[in-house]
N, C-alpha and C positions, 0 to 999 in steps of 0.2 A: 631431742627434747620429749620429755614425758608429757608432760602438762597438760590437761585435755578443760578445756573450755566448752561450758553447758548453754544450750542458746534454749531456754525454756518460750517454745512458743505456740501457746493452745490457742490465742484468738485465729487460726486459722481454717475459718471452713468452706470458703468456698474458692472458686479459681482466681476471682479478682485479686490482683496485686495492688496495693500500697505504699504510700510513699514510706510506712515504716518497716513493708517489706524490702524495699529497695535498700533501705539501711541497712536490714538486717545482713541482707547478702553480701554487701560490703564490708560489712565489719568480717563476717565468716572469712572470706576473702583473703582479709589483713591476718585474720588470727592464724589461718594456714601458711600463706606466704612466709611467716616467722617462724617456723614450724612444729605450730601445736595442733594437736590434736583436736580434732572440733566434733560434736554433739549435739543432737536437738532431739526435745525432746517436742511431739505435736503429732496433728493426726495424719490422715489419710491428703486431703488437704493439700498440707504442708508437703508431704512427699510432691505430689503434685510438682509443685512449685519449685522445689530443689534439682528436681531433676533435669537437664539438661543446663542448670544454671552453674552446679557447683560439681566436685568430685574428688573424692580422698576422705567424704565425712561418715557419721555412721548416723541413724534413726533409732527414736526409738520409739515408736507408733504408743499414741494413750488416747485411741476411741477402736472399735470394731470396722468398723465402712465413715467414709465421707458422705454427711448430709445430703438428698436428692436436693434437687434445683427446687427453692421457695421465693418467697416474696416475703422481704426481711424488713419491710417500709410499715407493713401494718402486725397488728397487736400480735396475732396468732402466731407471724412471723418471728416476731420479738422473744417472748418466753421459749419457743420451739430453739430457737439461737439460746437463749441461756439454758438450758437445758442442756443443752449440747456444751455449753462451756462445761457446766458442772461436770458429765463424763470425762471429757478431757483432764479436768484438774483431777480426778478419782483416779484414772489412770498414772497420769503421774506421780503422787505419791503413792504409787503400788512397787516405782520403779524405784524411789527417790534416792536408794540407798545405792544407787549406781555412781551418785557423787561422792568424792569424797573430799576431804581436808582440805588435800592437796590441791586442788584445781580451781577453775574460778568458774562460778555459775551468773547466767545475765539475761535479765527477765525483758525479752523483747518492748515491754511493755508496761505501763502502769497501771494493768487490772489486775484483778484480784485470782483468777486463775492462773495469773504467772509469779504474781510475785508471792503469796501462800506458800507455794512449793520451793522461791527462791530462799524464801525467811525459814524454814523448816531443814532445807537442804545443812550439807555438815562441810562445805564449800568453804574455803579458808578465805577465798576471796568473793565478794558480792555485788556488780552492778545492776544499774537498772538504769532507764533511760526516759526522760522525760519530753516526751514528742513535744505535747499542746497543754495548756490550761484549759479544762475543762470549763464550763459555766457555771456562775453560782447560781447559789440557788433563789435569788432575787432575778439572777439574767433570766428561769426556766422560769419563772411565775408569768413575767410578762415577755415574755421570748422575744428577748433583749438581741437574742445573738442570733447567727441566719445559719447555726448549727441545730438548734433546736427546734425540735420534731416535730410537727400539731398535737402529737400523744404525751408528750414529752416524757414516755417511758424511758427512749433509747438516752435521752439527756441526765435523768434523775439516776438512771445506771451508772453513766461515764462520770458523773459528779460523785456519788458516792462510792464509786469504785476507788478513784484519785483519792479522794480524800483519806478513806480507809488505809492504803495500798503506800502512801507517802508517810504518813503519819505510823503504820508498824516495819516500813524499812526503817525509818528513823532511830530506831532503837536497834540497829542491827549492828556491832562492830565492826571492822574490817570490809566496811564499805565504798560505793563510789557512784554517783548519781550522775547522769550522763544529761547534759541539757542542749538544746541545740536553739535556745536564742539566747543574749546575753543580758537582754531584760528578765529572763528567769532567774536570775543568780539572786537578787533583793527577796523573790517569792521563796524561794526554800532557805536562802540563811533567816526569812522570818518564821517560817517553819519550825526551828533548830538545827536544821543539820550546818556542820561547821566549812568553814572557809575552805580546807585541806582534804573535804570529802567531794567537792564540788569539783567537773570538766565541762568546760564547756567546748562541744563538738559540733562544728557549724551543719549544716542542711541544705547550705548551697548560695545562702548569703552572706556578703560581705559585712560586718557590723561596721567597718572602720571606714572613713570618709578619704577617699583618695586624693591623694597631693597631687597640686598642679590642674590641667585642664585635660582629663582623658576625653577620647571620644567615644561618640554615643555608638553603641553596640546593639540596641532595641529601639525599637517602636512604638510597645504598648507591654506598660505593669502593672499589675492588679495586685494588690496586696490586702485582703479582707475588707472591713467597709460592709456596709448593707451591699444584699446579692443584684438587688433588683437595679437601687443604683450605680453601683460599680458597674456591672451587664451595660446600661444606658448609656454611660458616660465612655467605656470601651468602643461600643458602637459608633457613638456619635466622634469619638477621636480618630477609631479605621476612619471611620467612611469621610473626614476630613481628609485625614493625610492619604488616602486614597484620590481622592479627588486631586488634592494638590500636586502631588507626585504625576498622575494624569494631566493636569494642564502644565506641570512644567518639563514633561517628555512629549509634547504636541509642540511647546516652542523649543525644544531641541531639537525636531526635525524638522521645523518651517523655517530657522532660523535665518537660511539662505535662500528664502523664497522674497523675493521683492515686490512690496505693494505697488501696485497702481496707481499715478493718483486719477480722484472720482471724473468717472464720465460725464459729460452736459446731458441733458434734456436733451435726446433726439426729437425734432418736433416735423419732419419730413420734407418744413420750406421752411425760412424765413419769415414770411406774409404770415403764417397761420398760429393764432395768438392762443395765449396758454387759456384749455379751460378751466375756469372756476366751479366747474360743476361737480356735486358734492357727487359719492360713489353711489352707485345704484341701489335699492330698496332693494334686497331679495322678497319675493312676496310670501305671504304667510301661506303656509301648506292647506290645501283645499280640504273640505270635511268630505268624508268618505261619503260616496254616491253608487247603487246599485246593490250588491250583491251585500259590500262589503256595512253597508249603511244600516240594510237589514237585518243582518244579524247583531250589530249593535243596539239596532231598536228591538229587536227579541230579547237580547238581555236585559235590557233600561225598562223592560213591561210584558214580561212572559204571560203576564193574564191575559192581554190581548193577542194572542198566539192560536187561542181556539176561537177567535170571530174570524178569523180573515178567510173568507173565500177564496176557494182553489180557481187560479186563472187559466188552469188548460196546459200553461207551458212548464215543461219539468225545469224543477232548478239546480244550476251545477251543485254539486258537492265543494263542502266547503270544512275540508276533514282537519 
């Protein structure tokens, strides 16, 4: 098989992996196993990442060198990142004419650095794949969602990336938009795009409610929810069913221990009758006297510190 399939993926600049890398490699995976031909087009990065992961594919580098190590959280980090997208995307349409017709091109991604080059591309066939719904722009005003940033630069990018990025594949023929929850299907047929353009490729959850009475296979699910409460409410479930699991593996192993029953009052005769006498006063701790008395009075009135007459006898140290 000829066929050679384009995995367009510039968002890649540093060493952390993704869960939408994780897809990615998977899909490469599948499209080898079949036996096509596979392709990527991204930077330095991306090699990175491919390497020892996959083999039989081919690269084709769209930046100079991979980004040195930054701090991608605050502003300077932010633009410096796009920035860096942009060369990426310039790269790749430098190459772009290495697709052709005949093949299928698939924009890891729904930003605008991948899919630009996937809608320009002459790729007979076009996917793209839509991880998350981004935040609107009502959630980034009053940061509705526990995605969005205190700058809300990195938010107002991934929203008007998405939007852009869905709304000009749309108008692209001979397409296929790849969704991986099955509550997305309502959001892009309201979009336009038609019934018969639409797959839905799962992520790792089941949509469909199981027959019968399976057993439980976990512990603890988190699935979005505010970060802080979700965080709490996880806590406070471990450290329950921690505890319970601990008091009911202490009566698994005491099970065969037999109680006693309670011993009497040893009272060492007979004759000698029970006291009523209430339990001892412990006495109240004495105020410091001597050494330790006077240098609390030196700090309670250091003004009187230069009256006091030398008695002769030297005073220990009291460091």
């Amino acid at each position: 098989m000829n066929k050679r399939v384009h995995f367009l993926c510039n968002g890649v600049y540093t060493s952390k992996v993704g869960g939408g890398d994780i897809h990615m490699i998977h899909l490469a995976r599948a499209a080898l196993a079949r036996g096509y031909k596979v392709n990527f087009f991204g930077g330095h990065a991306l090699q990175r990442q491919l390497e020892g992961q996959l083999s039989g594919y081919t690269l084709m580098l769209t930046d100079r060198r991979a980004l040195p190590t930054f701090d991608d959280s605050v502003v300077r980090g932010q633009f410096r990142m796009f920035l860096d997208y942009t060369k990426r995307l310039s790269g790749t349409l430098k190459q772009l004419s290495l697709i052709e017709s005949g093949d299928v091109a698939y924009a890891v991604g729904d930003f605008w650095y991948d899919v630009v080059p996937l809608v320009r591309s002459r790729a007979g066939g076009k996917m793209l794949v839509y991880h998350m719904r981004a935040p609107t722009f009502k959630e980034i005003a009053v940061r509705g969602r526990a995605d969005v940033d205190p700058t809300r630069i990195a938010a107002l990018h991934y929203a008007t990336s998405q939007t852009y990025s869905l709304r000009r594949f749309r108008r692209v023929p001979h397409k296929r938009i790849l969704h991986v929850h099955p509550g997305m299907r309502d959001q892009l047929l309201g979009l336009g795009f038609q019934p018969n353009e639409l797959r839905y490729v799962s992520f790792g959850v089941e949509p469909r409610r199981p027959s019968g009475n399976p057993a439980k296979v976990f512990d603890v699910i988190w699935i979005g929810g505010a970060w802080l409460l979700s965080v709490l409410g996880v806590v406070w479930y471990v450290d329950r069913e921690i505890n319970k699991n601990f008091d009911n593996e202490l009566a698994e192993i005491f099970k065969d221990v037999k109680r006693l029953p309670p011993r009497p009052q040893w009272l060492s005769s007979e004759q000698r009758p029970v006291s009523a006498l209430p339990p001892v006063t412990v006495p109240a701790r004495p105020e410091p006297v001597g050494v330790a008395a006077q240098t609390e009075a030196d700090q309670a009135a250091p003004e009187k510190a230069a009256k006091r007459r030398p008695t002769g006898q030297a005073r220990p140290a009291t460091a």
